[in-house]
C-alpha positions in Angstrom: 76.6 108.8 118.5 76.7 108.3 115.0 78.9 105.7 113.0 81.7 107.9 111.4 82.5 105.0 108.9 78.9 105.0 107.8 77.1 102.0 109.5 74.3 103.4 110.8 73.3 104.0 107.3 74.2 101.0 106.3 77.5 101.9 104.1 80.3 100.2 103.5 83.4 101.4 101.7 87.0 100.7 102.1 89.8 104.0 101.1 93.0 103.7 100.4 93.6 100.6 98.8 96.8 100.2 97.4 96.3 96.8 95.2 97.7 94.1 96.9 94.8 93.3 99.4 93.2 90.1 99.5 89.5 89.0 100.9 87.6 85.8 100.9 84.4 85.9 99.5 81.1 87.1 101.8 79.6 83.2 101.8 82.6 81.5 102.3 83.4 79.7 105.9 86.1 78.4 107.9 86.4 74.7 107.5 88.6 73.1 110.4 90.0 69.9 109.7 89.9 66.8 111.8 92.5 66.2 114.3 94.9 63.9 113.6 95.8 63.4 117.6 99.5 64.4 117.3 100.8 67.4 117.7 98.9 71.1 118.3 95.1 70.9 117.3 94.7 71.9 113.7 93.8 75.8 112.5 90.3 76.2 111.1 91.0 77.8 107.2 89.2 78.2 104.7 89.0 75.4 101.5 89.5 78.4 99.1 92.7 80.7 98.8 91.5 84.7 99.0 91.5 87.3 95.9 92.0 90.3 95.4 90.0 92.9 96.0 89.8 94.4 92.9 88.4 90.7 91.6 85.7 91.0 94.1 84.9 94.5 92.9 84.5 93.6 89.1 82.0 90.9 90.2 79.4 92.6 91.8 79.0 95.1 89.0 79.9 98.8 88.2 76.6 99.7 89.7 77.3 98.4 93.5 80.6 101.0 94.1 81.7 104.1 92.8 85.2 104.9 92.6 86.0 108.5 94.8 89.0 110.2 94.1 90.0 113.7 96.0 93.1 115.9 95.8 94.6 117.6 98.7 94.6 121.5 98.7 96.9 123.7 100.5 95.3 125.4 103.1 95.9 129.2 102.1 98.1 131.3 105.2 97.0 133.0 107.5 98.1 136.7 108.1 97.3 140.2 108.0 
C-alpha cells in the first residue's frame, strides 16, 4: 500500500506550520551525561538548544523546498 505522506517516493514535507516549531538539526545526537549516583539517572539531551524551523529551511537553500499554498473552495450544492 502506498505511503500517503510520500515515502515510498522518498518525500518529505511538513504542512501546516504555524511558526513556532522547533527541530534539532539532522546530525545532531543525544548526549547523556554521566551519572552522578544520587538521585534518578540523568535524561540523555542534546548539547545544542533546537531552532526553528523556518532557520532550518533558509539553510538548505530555496532550491531544496517549495512553498505550497492552496485555498479552500466551496463545494457548489447539490439540487435539481
Amino acid at each position: 500500500m502506498p505511503d500517503a505522506r510520500g515515502g515510498e517516493r522518498g518525500l518529505s514535507y511538513v504542512l501546516a506550520l504555524t511558526g513556532k516549531e522547533v527541530a534539532h538539526a539532522e546530525k545532531a545526537e543525544p548526549h547523556r551525561p554521566l551519572y552522578g549516583g544520587l538521585g534518578p539517572p540523568t535524561l540523555s539531551r542534546y548539547r545544542t538548544p533546537p531552532r526553528a524551523i523556518s532557520v532550518h529551511a533558509a539553510e538548505t537553500g530555496p532550491e531544496q523546498f517549495t512553498e505550497v499554498t492552496w485555498r479552500a473552495e466551496r463545494r457548489a450544492r447539490l439540487g435539481n
